[in-house]
C-alpha positions in Angstrom: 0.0 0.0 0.0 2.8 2.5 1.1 4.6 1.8 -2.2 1.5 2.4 -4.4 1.0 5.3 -2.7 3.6 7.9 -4.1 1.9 7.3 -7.4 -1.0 9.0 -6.0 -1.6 12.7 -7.1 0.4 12.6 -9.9 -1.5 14.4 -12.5 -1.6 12.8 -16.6 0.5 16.0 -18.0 3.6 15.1 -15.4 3.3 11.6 -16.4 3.5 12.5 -20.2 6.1 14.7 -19.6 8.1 11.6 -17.6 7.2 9.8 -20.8 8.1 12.0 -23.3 11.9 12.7 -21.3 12.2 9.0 -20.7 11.7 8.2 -24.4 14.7 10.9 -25.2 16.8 9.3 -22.9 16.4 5.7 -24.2 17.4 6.7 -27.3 20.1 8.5 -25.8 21.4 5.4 -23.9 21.0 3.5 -27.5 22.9 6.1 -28.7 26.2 5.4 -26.6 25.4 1.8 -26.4 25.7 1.0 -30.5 29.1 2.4 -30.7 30.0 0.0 -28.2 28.5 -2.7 -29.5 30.0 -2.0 -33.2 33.4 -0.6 -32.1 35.2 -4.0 -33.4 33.8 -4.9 -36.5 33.1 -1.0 -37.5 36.8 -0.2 -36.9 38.3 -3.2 -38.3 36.6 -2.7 -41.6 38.0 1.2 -41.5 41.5 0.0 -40.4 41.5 -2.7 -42.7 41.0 -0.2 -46.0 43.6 2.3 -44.4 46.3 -0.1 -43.1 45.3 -2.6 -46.2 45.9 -5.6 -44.5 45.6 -7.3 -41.2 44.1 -5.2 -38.4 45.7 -6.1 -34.7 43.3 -6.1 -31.5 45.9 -3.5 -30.2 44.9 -1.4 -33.3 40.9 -1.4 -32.4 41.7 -0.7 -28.8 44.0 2.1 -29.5 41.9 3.5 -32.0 38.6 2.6 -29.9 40.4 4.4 -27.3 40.7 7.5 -28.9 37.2 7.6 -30.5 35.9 7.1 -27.0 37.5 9.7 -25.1 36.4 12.2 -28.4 32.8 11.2 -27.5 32.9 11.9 -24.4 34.5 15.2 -24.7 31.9 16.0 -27.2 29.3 15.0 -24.4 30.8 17.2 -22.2 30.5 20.1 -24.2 27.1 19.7 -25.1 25.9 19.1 -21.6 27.7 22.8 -20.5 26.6 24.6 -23.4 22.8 23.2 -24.0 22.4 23.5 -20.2 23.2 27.2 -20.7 20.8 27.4 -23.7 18.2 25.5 -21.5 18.4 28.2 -18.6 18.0 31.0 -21.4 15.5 29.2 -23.8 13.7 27.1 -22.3 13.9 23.2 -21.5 11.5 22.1 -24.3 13.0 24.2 -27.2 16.5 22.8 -26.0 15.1 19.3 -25.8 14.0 19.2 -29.2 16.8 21.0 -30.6 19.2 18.4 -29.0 17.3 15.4 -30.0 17.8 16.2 -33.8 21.3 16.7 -33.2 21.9 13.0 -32.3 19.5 11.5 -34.3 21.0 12.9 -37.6 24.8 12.6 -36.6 24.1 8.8 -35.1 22.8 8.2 -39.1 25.5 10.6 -40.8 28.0 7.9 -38.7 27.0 5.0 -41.4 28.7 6.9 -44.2 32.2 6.7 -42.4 35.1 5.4 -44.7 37.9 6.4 -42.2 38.4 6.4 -38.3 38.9 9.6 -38.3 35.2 10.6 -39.9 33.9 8.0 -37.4 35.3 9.9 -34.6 34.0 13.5 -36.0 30.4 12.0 -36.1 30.8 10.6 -32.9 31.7 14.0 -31.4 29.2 15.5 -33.1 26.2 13.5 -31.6 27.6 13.4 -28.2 26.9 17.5 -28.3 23.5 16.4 -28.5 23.5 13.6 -26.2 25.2 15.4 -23.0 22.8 18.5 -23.9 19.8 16.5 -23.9 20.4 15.2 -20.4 20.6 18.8 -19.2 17.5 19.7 -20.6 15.5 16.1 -19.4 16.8 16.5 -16.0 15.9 20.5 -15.4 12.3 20.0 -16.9 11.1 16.2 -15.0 12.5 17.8 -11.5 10.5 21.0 -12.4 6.9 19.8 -13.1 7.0 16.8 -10.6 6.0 17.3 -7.3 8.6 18.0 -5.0 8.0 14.7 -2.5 7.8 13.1 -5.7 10.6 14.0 -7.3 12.9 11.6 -6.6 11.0 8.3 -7.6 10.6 10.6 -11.0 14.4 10.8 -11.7 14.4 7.4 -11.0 12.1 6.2 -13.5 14.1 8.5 -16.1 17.2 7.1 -15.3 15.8 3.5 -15.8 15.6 4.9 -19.6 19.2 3.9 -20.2 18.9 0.6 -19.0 15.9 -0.1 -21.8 18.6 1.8 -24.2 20.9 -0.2 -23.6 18.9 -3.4 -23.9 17.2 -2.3 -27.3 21.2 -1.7 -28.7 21.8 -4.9 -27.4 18.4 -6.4 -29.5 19.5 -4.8 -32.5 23.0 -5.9 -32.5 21.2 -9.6 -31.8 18.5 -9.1 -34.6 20.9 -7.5 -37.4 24.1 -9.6 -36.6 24.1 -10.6 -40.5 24.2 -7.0 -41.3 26.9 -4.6 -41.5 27.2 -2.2 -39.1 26.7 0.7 -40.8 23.0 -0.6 -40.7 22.8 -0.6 -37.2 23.8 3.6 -37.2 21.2 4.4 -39.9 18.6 3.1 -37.1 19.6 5.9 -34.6 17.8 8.1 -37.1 14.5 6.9 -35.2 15.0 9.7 -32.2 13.7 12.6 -34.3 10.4 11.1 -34.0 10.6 11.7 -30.7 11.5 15.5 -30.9 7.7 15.8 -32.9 6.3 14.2 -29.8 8.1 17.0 -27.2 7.7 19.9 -29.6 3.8 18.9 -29.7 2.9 17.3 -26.2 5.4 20.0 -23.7 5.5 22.8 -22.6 8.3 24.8 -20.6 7.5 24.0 -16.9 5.4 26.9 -14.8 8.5 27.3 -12.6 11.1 28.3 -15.5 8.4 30.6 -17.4 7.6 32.8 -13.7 11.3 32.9 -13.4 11.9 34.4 -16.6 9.4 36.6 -16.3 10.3 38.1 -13.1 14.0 38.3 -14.5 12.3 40.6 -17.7 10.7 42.8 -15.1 13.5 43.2 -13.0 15.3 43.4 -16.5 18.4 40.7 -15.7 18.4 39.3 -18.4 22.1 38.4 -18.5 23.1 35.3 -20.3 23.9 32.5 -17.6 27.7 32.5 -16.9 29.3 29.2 -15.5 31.6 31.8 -13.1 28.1 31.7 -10.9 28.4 28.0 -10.3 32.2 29.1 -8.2 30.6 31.7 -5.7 30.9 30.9 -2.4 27.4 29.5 -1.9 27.0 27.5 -4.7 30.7 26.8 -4.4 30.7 23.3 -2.4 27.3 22.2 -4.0 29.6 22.6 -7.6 32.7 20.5 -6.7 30.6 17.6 -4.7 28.4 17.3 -7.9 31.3 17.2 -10.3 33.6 15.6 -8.4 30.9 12.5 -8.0 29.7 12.7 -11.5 33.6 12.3 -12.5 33.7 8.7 -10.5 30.9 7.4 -11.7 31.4 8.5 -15.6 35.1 7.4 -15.1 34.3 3.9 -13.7 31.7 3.7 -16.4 33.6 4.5 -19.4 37.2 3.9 -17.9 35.5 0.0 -17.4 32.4 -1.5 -17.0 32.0 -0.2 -21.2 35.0 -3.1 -22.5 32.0 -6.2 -20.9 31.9 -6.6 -24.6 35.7 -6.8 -24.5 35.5 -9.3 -21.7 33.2 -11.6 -23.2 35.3 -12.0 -26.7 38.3 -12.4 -24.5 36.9 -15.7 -22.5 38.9 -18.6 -23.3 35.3 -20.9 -24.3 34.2 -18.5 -26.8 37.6 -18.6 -29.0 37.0 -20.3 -32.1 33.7 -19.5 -32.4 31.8 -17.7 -35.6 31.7 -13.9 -35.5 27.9 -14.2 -35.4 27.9 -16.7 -33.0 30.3 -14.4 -30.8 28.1 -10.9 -31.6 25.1 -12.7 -30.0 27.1 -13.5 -26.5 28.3 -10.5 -26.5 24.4 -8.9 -26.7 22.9 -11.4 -24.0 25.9 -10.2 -21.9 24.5 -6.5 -22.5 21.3 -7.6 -21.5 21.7 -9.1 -18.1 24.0 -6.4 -17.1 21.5 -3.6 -17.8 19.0 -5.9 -16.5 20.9 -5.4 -13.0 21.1 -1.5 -13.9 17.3 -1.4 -14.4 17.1 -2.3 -10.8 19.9 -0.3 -9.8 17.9 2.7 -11.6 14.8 1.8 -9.9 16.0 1.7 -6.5 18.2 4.6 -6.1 15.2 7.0 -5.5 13.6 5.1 -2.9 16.9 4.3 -1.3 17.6 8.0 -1.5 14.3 8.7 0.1 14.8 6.4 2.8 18.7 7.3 4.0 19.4 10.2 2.1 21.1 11.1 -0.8 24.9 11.0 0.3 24.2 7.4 1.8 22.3 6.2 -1.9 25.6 7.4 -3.6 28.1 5.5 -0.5 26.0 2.1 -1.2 26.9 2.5 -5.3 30.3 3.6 -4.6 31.3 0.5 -2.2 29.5 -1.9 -4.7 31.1 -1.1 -7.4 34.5 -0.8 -5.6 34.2 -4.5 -5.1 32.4 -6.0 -7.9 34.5 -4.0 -10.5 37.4 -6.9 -9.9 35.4 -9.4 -8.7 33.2 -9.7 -12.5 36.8 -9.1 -14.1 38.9 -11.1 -12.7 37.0 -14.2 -11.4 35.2 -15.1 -14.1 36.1 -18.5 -16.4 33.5 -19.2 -18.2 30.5 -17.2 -20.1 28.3 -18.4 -17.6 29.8 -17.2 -14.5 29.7 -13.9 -16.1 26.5 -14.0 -17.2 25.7 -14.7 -13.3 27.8 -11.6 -11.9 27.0 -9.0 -14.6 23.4 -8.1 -13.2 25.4 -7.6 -9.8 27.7 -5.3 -11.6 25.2 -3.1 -13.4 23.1 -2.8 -9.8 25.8 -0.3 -8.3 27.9 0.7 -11.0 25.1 1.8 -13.6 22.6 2.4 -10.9 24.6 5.2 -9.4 23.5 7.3 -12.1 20.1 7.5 -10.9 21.6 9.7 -8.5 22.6 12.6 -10.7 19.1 13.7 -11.9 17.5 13.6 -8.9 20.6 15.3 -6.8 22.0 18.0 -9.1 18.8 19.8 -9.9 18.2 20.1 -5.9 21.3 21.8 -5.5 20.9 25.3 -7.6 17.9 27.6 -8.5 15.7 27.8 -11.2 17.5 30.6 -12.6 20.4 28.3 -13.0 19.7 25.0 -12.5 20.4 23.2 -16.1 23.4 25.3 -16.3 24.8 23.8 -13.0 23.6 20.0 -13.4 24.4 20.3 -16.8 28.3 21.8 -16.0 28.3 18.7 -12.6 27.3 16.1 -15.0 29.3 16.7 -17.9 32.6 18.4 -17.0 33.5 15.4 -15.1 33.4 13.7 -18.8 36.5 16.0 -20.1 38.6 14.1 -17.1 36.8 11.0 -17.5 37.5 11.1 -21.4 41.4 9.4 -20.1 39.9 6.9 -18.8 39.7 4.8 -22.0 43.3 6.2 -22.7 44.4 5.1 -19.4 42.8 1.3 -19.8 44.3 0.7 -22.9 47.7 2.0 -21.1 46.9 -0.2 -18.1 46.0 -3.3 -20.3 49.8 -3.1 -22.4 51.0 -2.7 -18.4 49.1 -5.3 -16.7 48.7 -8.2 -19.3 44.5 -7.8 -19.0 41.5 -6.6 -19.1 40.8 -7.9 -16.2 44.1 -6.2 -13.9 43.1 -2.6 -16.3 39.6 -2.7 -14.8 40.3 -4.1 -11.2 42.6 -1.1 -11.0 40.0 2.0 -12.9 38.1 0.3 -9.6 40.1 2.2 -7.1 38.0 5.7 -8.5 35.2 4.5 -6.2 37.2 5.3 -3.3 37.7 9.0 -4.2 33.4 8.8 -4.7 33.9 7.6 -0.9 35.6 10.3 0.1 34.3 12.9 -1.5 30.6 12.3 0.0 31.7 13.7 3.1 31.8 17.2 1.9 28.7 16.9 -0.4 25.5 19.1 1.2 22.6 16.5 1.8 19.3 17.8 0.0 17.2 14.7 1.7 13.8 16.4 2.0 14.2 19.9 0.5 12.2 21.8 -1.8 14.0 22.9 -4.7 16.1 26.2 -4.5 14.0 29.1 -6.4 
């Protein structure tokens, strides 16, 4: 009964607009996921025609690497910049705007006939991607109600676990296709900018805002120097500096399980379908642990308080980072600890949409969980630099991602410091 009931007074229009952002972020999470999914037989057949011959595995990992950390840079940017734009604008103009942005790049990617014009796509629809999470986050925590709110960004988050697991069905369902195939389908997204351009509108919060800014007339473009004053100061470093850990861990590990699965000793020999379709069930049952991960950070966060939601991610991740990397033997034992995996180390997203937005005001608020979310990506972007490094150092995967691991014990210490926003009404 008590976990029906936070359903209760939620009105149709704050559900659609749940809807509508969740949709955006699914294909967002789809998005990042098909690269991923693609990176070794889309760069292989682009290193093959430049190098015109044999392509090593060292070749797609360096090469990977760099596309990777180009990506997220690109996310970065567009997560400071739209959430800017989205302060100024408006949420739903931004949305839209962004939404187009990764939908035509994501298709524009199928035409690549060098690395190099892979990478430039790629950068180009992670503007899109990291400015569309600014936007989605600002406008659910704005029309939900505020003891509702974080059960909301939940929900939202659990978008990149269905992303995720529809990449993974594609890759499954068009394993005989190139794929350059698989890219044209992240053209779908724009559909979804129709829907947000039709069914929203800007939240009653940001329009009274503006207003009152107009009749006041400050009407000063948002400047990121704002986030560093001294009472905003601690909120900004807490929120980036946790936002850096978990993008890091993500990127810098937990995104070569595909990597992992092609490595294990039982699947060598195999066909390269037969090897694609491992590598997707794989991709399933660890976003079928961040689903849950997704799902439960709100309530958990409800319960004990955002700082003590973030710890529990942290520490999980901390030790299941080398425990799925290391341990494993077989394709089933990884299929077994994956779910495990994707509970604390995807799940500690969840976190971000429903803690940034509570720490600045309207006035500011996509420009500051935009700038926490997304600068942390410019660091973060070594991280599949620093794997690759760690790989040629340590002889594995599995030793490179045990040690990214260790990142989770700066999240740890970092908490500390971070202002608890456990029961607060959003800053106006």
């Amino acid at each position: 009964m008590q976990e029906s009931s936070w359903r209760h007074g939620v009105t149709r229009y704050q559900w659609l607009v749940l809807f509508v952002a969740w949709l955006g972020w699914v294909f967002d999470s789809m998005d990042a996921t098909i690269y991923a999914l693609v990176l070794h037989p889309a760069l292989h057949d682009l290193l093959q025609v430049q190098a015109g011959g044999v392509v090593s595995p060292e070749a797609i990992g360096w090469y990977g690497g760099i596309i990777l950390s180009i990506f997220l840079i690109g996310w970065a940017i567009g997560g400071v910049v739209f959430g800017i734009l989205a302060d100024r604008f408006g949420r739903t103009r931004t949305l839209v705007f962004t939404i187009l942005i990764y939908a035509a790049f994501t298709g524009l990617a199928a035409l690549s006939s060098s690395w190099w014009q892979l990478a430039l796509y790629r950068f180009l629809t992670a503007l899109g991607i990291g400015g569309e999470w600014a936007a989605g986050a600002a406008l659910v925590a704005e029309v939900w109600p505020e003891s509702k709110r974080a059960r909301a960004a939940g929900i939202l988050q659990s978008a990149w676990a269905a992303g995720f697991l529809i990449a993974a069905v594609l890759a499954l369902l068009m394993r005989e296709h190139s794929w350059r195939s698989i890219f044209v389908v992240g053209i779908a997204p724009a559909l979804v900018a129709l829907l947000v351009r039709l069914w929203v509108k800007e939240p009653e919060r940001w329009v009274k805002t503006r207003e009152l800014e107009r009749r006041s007339g400050d009407v000063r473009p948002r400047k990121l120097p704002e986030l560093f004053q001294p009472r905003l100061l601690r909120s900004t470093l807490a929120g980036s500096g946790l936002a850096f850990v978990a993008v890091f861990g993500l990127w810098g590990a937990t995104n070569w399980t595909p990597t992992l699965v092609r490595s294990l000793p039982g699947l060598q020999g195999l066909d390269p379908g037969a090897i694609t379709s491992r590598v997707s069930y794989a991709t399933m049952m660890l976003n079928a642990g961040a689903l849950v991960g997704y799902l439960s950070f709100g309530p958990l966060a409800d319960r004990f308080g955002r700082r003590a939601a973030f710890a529990l991610m942290c520490a999980g991740s901390l030790v299941l980072l080398p425990v799925t990397f290391l341990t494993p033997r077989s394709y089933a034992h990884v299929l077994l600890l994956l779910p495990l995996l994707g509970f604390f180390n995807n799940g500690i997203f969840s976190g971000f949409p429903i803690y940034l937005p509570e720490l600045y005001p309207t006035r500011i608020r996509a420009t500051g969980a935009g700038f926490c979310f997304n600068v942390g990506r410019v660091f973060a972007s070594t991280g599949p630099f620093l794997t690759g490094f760690l790989v040629t150092a340590l002889g594995s995967f599995g030793r490179a991602a045990s040690a990214i691991a260790l990142i989770y014990l700066v999240g740890l210490l970092i908490l500390p410091f971070a202002p608890e926003t456990k029961g607060k009404p959003l800053p106006e």
